[in-house]
C-alpha positions, 0 to 999 in steps of 0.5 A: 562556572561548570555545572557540578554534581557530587554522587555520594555514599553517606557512610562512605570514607572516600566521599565523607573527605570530599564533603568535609572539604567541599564543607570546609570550603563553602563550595556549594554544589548539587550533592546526590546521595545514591541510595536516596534518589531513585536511578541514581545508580543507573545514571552513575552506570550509564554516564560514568561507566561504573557505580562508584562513589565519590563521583563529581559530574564537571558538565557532565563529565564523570570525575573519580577518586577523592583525591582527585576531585579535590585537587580539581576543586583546589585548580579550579575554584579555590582563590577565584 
């Protein structure tokens, strides 16, 4: 299975959809909620390009947009 990490905002709209899927699914993966992890941000800037949340980190790898890392979670681990 991939490494994966979910950079988040709690209050945040886009990435409150992909934790309740993320929930609704039992998928349980390493959640960073940015304001409460020292240089979270700065990892965020310098791996992904830009601080933007939701962010889901496949091996490393930066994936934006909600919609988007919902549908990797449903290609890649939904049924498997």
């Amino acid at each position: 299975m991939s490494e994966l990490n979910l950079y988040y905002l709690e209050n945040c709209p886009f990435c409150i959809k992909v934790l309740d899927y993320l929930e609704n699914k039992n998928f349980d993966i390493e959640l960073t909620e940015i304001n409460e992890v020292d240089m979270a941000r700065e990892f965020l800037k310098k791996n992904g390009g830009k601080i933007q949340v939701p962010c889901l980190f496949i091996d490393g790898d930066p994936l934006y947009e909600s919609d988007d890392i919902i549908e990797w979670f449903k290609d890649n681990l939904e049924n498997k």
